[in-house]
N, C-alpha and C positions, 0 to 999 in steps of 0.2 A: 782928248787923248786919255785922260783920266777916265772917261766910259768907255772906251777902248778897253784901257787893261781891267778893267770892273768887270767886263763882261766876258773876257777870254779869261779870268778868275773861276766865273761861275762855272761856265762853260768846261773846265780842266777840273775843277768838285764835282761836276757830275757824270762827266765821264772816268772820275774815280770811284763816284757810288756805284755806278754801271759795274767797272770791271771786279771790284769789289763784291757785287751781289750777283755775278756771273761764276765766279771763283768759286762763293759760295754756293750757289746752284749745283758745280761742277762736283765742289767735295758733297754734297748732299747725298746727289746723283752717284758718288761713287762708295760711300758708306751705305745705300742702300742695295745696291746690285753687289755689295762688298758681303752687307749683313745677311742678303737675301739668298745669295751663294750658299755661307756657312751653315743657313736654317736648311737647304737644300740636301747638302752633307749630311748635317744633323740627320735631320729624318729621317734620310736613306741608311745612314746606320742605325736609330732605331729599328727600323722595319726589319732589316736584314738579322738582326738582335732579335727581334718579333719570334720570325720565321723558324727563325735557330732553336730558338724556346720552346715555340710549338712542334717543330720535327721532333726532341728531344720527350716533350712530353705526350707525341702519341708514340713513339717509340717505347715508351715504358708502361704503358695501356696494354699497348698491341705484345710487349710483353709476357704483361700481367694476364691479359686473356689466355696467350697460349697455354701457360703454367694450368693454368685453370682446364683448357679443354684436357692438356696432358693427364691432370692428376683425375678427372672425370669428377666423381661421387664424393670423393674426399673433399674437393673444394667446399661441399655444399654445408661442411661442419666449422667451412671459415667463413659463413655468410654477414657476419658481422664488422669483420676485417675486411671485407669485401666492398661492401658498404662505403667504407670510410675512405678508403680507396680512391672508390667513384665518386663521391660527393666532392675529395679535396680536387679530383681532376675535373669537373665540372667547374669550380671557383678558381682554378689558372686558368681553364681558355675565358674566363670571363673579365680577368684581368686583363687576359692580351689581347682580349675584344676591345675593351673600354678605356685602357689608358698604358701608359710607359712608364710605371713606376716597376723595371723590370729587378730592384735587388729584390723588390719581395717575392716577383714571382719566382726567382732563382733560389730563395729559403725556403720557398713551399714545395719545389720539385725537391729540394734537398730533404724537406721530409717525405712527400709521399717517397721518392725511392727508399727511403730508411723504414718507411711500412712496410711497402714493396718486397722488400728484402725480409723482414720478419716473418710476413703471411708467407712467400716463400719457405725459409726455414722450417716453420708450424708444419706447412702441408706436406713437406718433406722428411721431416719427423713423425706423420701419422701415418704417412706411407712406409716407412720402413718397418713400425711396429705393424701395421697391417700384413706386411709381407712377412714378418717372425712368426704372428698370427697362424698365417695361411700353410708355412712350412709344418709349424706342427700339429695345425690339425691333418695336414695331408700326411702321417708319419703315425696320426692318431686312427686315421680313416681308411687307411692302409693296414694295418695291423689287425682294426677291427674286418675287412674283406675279405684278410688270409681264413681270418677263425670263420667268417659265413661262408663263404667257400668249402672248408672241409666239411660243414655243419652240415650244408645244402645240396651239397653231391648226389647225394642217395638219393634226395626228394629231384633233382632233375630230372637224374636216369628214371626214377618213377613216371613223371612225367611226360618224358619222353618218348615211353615206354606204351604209356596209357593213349596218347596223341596215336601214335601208330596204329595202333588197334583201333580205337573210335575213325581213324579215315582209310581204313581197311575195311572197315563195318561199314558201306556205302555200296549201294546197287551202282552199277556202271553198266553204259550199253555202249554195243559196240556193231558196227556194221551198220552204221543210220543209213539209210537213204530215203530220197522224196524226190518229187518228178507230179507233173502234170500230170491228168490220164484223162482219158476218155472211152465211151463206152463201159459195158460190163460183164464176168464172166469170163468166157473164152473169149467174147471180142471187146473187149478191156485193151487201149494199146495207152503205150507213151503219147506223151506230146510236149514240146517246150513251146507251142506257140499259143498264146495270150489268149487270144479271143477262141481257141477249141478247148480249154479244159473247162471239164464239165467235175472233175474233183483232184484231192491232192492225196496224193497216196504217201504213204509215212510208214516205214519195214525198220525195224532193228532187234538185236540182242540183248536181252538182259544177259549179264554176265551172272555164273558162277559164282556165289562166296558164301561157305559155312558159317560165316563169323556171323550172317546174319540172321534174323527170329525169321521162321516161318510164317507164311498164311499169304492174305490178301492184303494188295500195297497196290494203294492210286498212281498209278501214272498220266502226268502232264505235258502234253504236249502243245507248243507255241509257234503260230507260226504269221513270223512277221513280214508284211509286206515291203517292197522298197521305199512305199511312206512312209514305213513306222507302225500303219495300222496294224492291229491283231485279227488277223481270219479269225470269225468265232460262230457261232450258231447261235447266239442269244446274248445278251448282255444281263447283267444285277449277278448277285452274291451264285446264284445257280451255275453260273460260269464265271466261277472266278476262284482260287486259292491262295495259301499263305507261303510265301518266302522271304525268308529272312526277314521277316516284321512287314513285308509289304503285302500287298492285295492284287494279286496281280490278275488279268483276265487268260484264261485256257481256249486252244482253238478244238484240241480233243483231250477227252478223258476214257482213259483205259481202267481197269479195275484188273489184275491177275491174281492168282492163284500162287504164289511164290515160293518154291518147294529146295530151295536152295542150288537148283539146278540151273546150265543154260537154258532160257527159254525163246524162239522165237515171235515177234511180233509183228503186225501189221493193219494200220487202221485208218481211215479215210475222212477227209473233210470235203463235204461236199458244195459245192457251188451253188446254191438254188434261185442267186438272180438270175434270171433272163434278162433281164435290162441291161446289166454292165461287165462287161467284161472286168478280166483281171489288171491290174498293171502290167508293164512290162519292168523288168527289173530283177533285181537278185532278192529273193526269199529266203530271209534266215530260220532255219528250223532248231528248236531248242527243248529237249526233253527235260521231265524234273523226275523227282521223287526222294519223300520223305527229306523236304527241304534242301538239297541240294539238285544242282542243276548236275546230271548225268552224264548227258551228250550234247552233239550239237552238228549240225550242214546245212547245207545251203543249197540251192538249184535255181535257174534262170530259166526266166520264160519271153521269148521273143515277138 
């Protein structure tokens, strides 16, 4: 009897260490999903705090840029402040990179904006003096324009004056024409088709003008193919002249007598291949003399 109750003794001590260390288990179990909740929270406001921080300080960047493209050139006399700027916003995101010690990042935006706000001020203060600047020199530069203006009048219409005359003082021709032909003589006919011109015949007027010197004056004439090539009779410096600084190749050269009067002209470029016909295409015809180009037409040949 006495092993009896000895053993239903033991037996009730350890189904009390039992429920005892299950208990225990249980609060364990629940300080830990208790604690690991709370770390859970934690961190999510961290983060959300993170976030907050970082929006806040690219917001005063993005800012601080604009200020800068706005004020352009100016900014570049706050390169220094500038500087300091970027270096302090470099060492926040590297805090909100690397840890959550977030009062300090909040005393370092609390300064860079306190920079912020000074380079601000500065550029905004050098811009206003720049634009007092600008007013009176525009008030300086204005005053000095009235007096060049009355000074210069005279020397315009001079000029003016002078311009006139020097492009009054210009041969001009008028009545160009050009045309295939073939044959010669009295039986010399037209022709626009390609493979019968045997030459290019080229008719016009010099014009009329007193204002010019008398004598002998070259005339040049150009005549371009629908490739671009120039009809010519020879190539090197012997056919070729000067315009306007260039060197250009002639298809004919005239020589006249220039007696101030109308005069008319006409002269021919002859065909001497046998072998190849002409293109077919539009031919620009282009007279010169004494450096300007005079006239100018065109004819098709089929």
């Amino acid at each position: 009897m006495n092993d009896i109750n000895v053993g239903n003794k033991s037996r009730n001590k350890s189904l009390i260490i039992i429920v005892i260390l299950l208990a225990a288990l249980a609060l364990l179990t629940w300080l830990y999903l208790s604690t690991r909740s709370r770390l859970g929270s934690l961190l999510e406001e961290k983060e959300q705090q993170r976030v907050e921080l970082q929006h806040e300080l690219d917001s005063l960047i993005t800012e601080h840029n604009n200020i800068k493209l706005e004020y352009g050139t100016f900014s570049d006399s706050l390169l220094a402040k500038d500087s300091i700027i970027q270096a302090n916003a470099i060492e926040i995101r590297k805090l909100l990179d690397t840890q959550y010690e977030f009062y300090k990042v909040k005393k370092k935006l609390d300064r860079l904006r306190s920079i912020s706000q000074g380079y601000l001020k500065q550029i905004d203060s050098l811009y206003t003096v720049n634009q007092e600047l600008k007013t009176e020199n525009e008030q300086i530069r204005s005053s000095y324009q009235m007096e060049q203006q009355k000074s210069s009048s005279l020397q315009k219409d001079k000029e003016a004056l002078t311009e006139k005359v020097t492009m009054a003082a210009v041969l001009r021709a008028y009545k160009i024409t050009a045309s295939g032909v073939r044959g010669s003589g009295d039986k010399e006919r037209s022709t626009d088709k390609a493979k019968r011109v045997e030459k290019v015949k080229v008719c016009f007027t010099l014009g009329e003008n007193p204002l010019l010197s008398a004598g002998a004056k070259n005339i040049y004439i150009r005549i371009a193919r629908p490739d671009k090539i120039i009809l010519a009779r020879g190539r090197g410096d012997d056919y070729s002249f000067s315009y306007k600084g260039e060197i250009l190749q002639y298809t004919m050269r005239e020589t006249v007598n220039y007696q101030n009067q109308a005069m008319d002209i006409c002269t021919y470029w002859i065909n001497r291949s046998a072998k190849e016909n002409l293109p077919e295409g539009v031919y620009v015809v282009s007279v010169y003399a004494e450096d300007f180009e005079i006239g100018q037409t065109s004819f098709e040949l089929k």
